[in-house]
Residue, then its C-alpha position, 0 to 999 in steps of 0.5 A: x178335839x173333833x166336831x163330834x166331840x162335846x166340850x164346854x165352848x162348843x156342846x153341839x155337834x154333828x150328832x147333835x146339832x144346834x137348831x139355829x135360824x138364818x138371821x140374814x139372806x142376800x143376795x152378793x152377785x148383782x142383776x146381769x150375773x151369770x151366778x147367783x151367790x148369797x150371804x147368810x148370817x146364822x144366829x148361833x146366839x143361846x147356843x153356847x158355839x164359839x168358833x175361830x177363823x179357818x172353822x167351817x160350820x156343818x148345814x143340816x139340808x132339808x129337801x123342799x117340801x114340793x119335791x118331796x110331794x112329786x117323788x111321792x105322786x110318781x110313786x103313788x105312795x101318801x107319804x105317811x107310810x110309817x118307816x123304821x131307819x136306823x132304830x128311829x121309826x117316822x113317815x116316809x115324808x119326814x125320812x125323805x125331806x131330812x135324810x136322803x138326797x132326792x136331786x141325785x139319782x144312785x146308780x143302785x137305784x137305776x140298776x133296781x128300776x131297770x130290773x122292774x121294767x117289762x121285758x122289752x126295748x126300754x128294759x134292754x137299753x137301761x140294763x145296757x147304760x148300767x153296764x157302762x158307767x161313763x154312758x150312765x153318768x152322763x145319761x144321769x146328769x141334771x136328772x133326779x127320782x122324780x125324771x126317772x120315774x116319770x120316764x117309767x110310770x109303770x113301775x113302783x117301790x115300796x116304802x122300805x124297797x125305796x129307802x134302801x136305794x137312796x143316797x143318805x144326806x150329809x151335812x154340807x161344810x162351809x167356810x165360816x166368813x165371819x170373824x168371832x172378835x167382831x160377830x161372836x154370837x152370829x156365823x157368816x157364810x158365802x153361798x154359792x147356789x146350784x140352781x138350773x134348768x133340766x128336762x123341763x124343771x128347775x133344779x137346786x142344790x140341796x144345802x145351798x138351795x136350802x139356804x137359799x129359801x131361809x127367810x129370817x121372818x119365817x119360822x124355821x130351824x137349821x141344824x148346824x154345827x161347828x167343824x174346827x179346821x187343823x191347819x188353816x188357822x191365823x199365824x202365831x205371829x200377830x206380826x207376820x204377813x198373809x197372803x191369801x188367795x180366794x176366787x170365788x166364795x173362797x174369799x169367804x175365809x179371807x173375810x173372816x180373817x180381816x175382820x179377825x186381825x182388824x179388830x185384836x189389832x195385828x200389824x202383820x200385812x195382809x194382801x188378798x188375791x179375789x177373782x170371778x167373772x165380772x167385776x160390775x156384778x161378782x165383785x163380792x163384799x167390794x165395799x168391806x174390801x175397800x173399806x179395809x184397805x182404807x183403814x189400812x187392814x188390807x194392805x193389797x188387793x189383786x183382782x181377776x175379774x175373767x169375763x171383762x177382756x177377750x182373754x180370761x184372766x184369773x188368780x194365779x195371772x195374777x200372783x205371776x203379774x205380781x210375781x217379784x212382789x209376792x215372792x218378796x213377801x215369801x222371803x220376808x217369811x208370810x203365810x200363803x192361803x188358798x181357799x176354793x176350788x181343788x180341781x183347777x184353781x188350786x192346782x192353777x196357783x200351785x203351779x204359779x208358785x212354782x213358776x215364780x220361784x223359779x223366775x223370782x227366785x232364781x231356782x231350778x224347776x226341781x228346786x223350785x217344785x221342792x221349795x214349794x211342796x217341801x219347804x214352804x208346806x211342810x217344814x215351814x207350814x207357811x203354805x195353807x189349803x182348804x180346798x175342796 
């Protein structure tokens, strides 16, 4: 079944999300971080959704109304234009605060904005960095609509022109860090917000700055939808033993499942991997984690905090510090999970794998490389992703 497929557990979907209301909003890094991450509860209750460990719920962003109003001003429209998109017919303001993405400039909409401009020095030095897209992307970068248009007042789109140069909004997939034996009717989540400062205005992320403006004692609606996962899901075996690997708000499904194995009783070990700058003020959910180790849920915790020491120290220094153990554990048939970022950690902690199969393990470095991408992937299935 697909998250777009309606059945009797889960009736709302993509195409028709539910319109839920954010019940919780806090904050999970402390005052001196260098990041702002936060938990949000979802209120799902009345909604007949139900999910498992390993789902991630789908967020329907709006654009804040202010940003909405500025793009409108630069472009001297009112916004009451009234626009038809894809068979539905609203104004220019409702199709630009739910449909598009206002933060990221198209290169299509540059191209169009250099074509407009008077033939001149500023026309031949856009039209040149639209013909090298390593120059345009970085002359894009931290820009939205609102820095280009107030870079070149002169010129204007039309209501329709505009829209058909926009990059349409797609709902953002996070990881569901609550586990439905303990908050059946609620749906947790572990925000990471993209908030800076660029050519003179703050900037956001469009969900997780959405997100993060959801007061649960304002009115407000938030589409979402649950988005089943294939393959990170819990092992058969309510006996067998994780490994999960989490820096970040990869942690966020690791959460889910200790609440999950905790409360249906497995007596599998679990042992969680968490790093992230400073363990004074990013140590989220510290409280939970050492909460879980006492009751003897959490059966390890390796932390990597990378700031607290002149040298970085991140996850997967970690798993090789451990590396005998960790290996130990992999013989005795636990499931490995990586959760986070795909660029560098999950390849930083592939890689780890590979090392301690070939220290801990006696292998080769082919053999090793084999056991890992071969044999613990895919002929055991005991090595899971959801990296992104």
């Amino acid at each position: 079944m697909t998250a777009t497929t309606p059945s009797p557990t889960n009736p709302y979907t993509r195409a028709n999300p539910f319109p839920a209301r954010v019940a919780e909003n806090r904050p999970l890094t402390l005052a001196g971080s260098e990041k702002e991450t936060r938990h949000i509860v979802v209120d799902i209750r009345g909604s007949g959704l139900s999910y498992q460990v390993g789902d991630s719920l789908g967020i329907f962003a709006r654009n804040p109304a202010e940003i909405v109003d500025e793009l409108l001003q630069a472009l001297g429209l009112s916004g009451e234009e009234t626009v038809s998109l894809a068979g539905q017919t609203a104004s220019l303001r409702e199709l630009l605060a739910r449909q598009f993405v206002l933060n990221r400039p198209t290169k299509k909409f540059v191209r169009s904005l250099a074509e407009k401009l008077s033939p001149g020095e500023s026309r031949v030095q856009l039209q040149a960095l639209c013909q090298n897209e390593s120059e345009l992307d970085a002359y894009l970068h931290g820009k939205d609509y609102i820095d280009l248009l107030r870079s070149y007042p002169d010129v204007s789109f039309g209501a329709d022109e505009l829209l058909g140069l926009l990059g349409r909004a797609l709902p953002r997939l996070y990881s569901i860090a609550s586990g439905p034996a303990v908050y059946p009717e609620e749906i947790h989540l572990t925000v990471a917000v993209v908030r800076f400062h660029a050519h003179g205005r703050e900037k956001l992320g469009l969900a997780s700055g959405h997100l993060s403006r959801q007061q649960p004692s304002e009115p407000h609606e938030l589409p979402v939808y649950v988005q089943p996962a294939k393959h990170f899901r819990l092992p058969e075996d309510p006996a067998a033993s994780l490994i999960m690997i989490g820096p970040g708000t990869g942690v966020a499904p690791f959460r889910a499942f200790l609440q999950q194995r905790g409360a249906l009783g497995h007596t599998g070990r679990n042992w969680l991997f968490f790093g992230e700058q400073h363990r004074a003020t990013d140590f989220f959910y510290e409280e939970e984690f050492l909460e879980l180790q006492r009751k003897g849920v959490l059966s390890r915790l390796d932390t990597a905090f990378s700031r607290d020491q002149a040298q970085k120290v991140y996850v997967q220094h970690r798993m090789i510090e451990q590396g005998a153990q960790l290996w130990a554990w992999l013989q005795e048939g636990a499931h490995l999970y990586v959760c986070g970022d795909a660029h560098r950690m999950a390849k930083d902690v592939h890689q780890a794998l590979i090392e301690i199969a070939q220290r801990f393990g006696g292998m080769s470095p082919e053999d090793a490389a084999h056991y890992v991408n071969v044999a613990l992937a895919k002929e055991e299935k005991r090595y899971h992703k959801d990296v992104y």
